[in-house]
C-alpha positions, -999 to +999 in steps of 0.1 A: +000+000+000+012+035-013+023+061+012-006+085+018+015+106+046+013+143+032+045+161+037+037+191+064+070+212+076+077+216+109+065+253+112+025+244+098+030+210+122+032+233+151+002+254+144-020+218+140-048+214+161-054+179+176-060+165+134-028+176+111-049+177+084-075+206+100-041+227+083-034+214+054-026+242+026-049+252-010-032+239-038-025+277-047+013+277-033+041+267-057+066+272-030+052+270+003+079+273+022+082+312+016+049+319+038+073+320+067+089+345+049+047+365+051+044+354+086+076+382+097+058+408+088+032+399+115+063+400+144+063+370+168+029+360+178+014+327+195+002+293+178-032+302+179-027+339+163-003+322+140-027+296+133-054+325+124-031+346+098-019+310+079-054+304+077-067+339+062-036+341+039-048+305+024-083+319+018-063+352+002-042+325-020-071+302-028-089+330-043-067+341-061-059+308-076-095+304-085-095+338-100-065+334-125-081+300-130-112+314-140-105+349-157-135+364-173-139+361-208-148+391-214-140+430-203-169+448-183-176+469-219-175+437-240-192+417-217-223+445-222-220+437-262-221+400-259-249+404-234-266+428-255-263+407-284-271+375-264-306+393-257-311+405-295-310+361-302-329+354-282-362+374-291-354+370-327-357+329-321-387+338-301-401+357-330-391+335-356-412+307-333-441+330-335-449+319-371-467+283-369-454+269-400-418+273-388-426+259-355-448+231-374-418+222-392-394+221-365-419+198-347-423+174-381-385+171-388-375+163-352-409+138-357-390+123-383-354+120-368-375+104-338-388+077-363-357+068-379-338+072-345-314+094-357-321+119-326-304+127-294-321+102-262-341+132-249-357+137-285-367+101-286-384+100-254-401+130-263-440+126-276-438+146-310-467+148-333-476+179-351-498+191-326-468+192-302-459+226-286-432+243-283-436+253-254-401+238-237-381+259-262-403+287-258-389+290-221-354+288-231-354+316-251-372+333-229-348+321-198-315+333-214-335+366-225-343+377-189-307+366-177-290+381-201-310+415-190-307+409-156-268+412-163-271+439-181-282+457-153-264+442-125-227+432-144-219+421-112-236+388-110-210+381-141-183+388-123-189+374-086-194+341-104-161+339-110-145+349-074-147+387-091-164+419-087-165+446-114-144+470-090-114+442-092-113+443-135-103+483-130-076+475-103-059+437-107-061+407-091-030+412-070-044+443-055-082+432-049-075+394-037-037+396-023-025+431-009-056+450+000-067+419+023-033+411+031-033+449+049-067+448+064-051+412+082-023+435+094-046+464+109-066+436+122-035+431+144-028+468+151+000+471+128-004+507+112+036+506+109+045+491+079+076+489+085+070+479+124+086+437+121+093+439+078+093+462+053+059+456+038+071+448-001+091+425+013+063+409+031+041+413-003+071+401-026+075+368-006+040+360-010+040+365-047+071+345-046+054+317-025+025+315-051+047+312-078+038+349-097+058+381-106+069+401-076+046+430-069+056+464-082+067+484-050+055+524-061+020+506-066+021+490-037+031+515-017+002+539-036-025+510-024-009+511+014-012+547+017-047+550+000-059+525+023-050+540+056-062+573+047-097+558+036-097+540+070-088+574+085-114+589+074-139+565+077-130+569+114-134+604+113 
């Protein structure tokens, strides 16, 4: 019998509860043994606080993995075309459906596909004569019309689907899934300081590093850090 013991280092090991595998990593790290590397920029803290950020930075990398994975095929403006066009098909096959001699010979070819059994298993359980409606179709149309409007005015729904929001297209994946919840983690721990335990590009560069992508650009970074705490300042205000 195979080997089914999953290598954990000894710095994960120690933040284990009483199962080793209520720790066990996303698949999102290429080299997961830089997150100790993310973890000084937090200063010493105890197993269970330890345990807490390893966990949220996961969630930030699993995200982020499933993200990339699943990048929108289209931008916010082309995704209004192809929606836009999506709706235009869809009441045209309604209205070309409206005349009964195209829907009666819709109904009498897939009649005759039936008989010679030359049709898909749902046709052929189907009970087509020509007095058959088409209603079933009908509904389709008319479900991806709706949708397609409904996205139209909420593009959102097209993004959150895919781990996104409309807000993260203008401003990058890095940003929106990695370093704006990366320093939200930090002032959850009261460090306003930056620069208090680690530089904080250094902190950012070894998690890009530990998930395998290009290391963050620092003047961008540095713009995001600053933005954030004076939004949070004035919030408090």
């Amino acid at each position: 019998m195979a080997d089914e013991t999953v290598y954990m280092p000894d710095w994960l090991a120690a933040l284990c509860g009483l199962r080793r595998d209520d720790m066990r990593l996303s698949h999102a790290w290429k080299v997961p043994d830089r997150i100790p590397e993310v973890l000084e920029g937090f200063g010493p803290r105890h197993p269970p606080a330890r345990r807490y950020i390893v966990l949220r930075i996961d969630k930030m990398a699993d995200d982020h993995w499933f993200a990339r994975t699943h990048e929108p095929a289209f931008g916010l403006q082309e995704a209004k075309v192809h929606f836009a066009s999506t709706i235009s098909m869809a009441k045209n096959g309604l209205n070309k459906l409206r005349d009964p001699r195209v829907r009666r010979a819709i109904l009498m070819a897939n009649a005759k596909r039936k008989r010679t059994n030359q049709g898909p298993k749902w046709l052929l359980d189907m009970d087509l004569d020509a007095g058959t409606p088409l209603d079933a179709i009908d509904i389709a149309f008319k479900f991806i019309e709706e949708g397609a409007e409904e996205v139209l005015r909420d593009p959102d729904i097209y993004y959150r689907l895919l781990g996104r929001r409309v807000a993260d297209s203008r401003k990058g994946l890095e940003r929106s899934l990695l370093w704006e919840p990366l320093l939200d983690l930090m002032h959850d721990f009261g460090i306003e300081d930056r620069g208090k335990y680690q530089n904080l590009i250094q902190t950012v560069r070894s998690l890009h590093l530990a998930l395998g992508i290009d290391p963050p650009d620092a003047n961008l970074l540095k713009q995001v850090a600053f933005d954030r705490k004076k939004r949070r300042l004035n919030s408090a205000a």
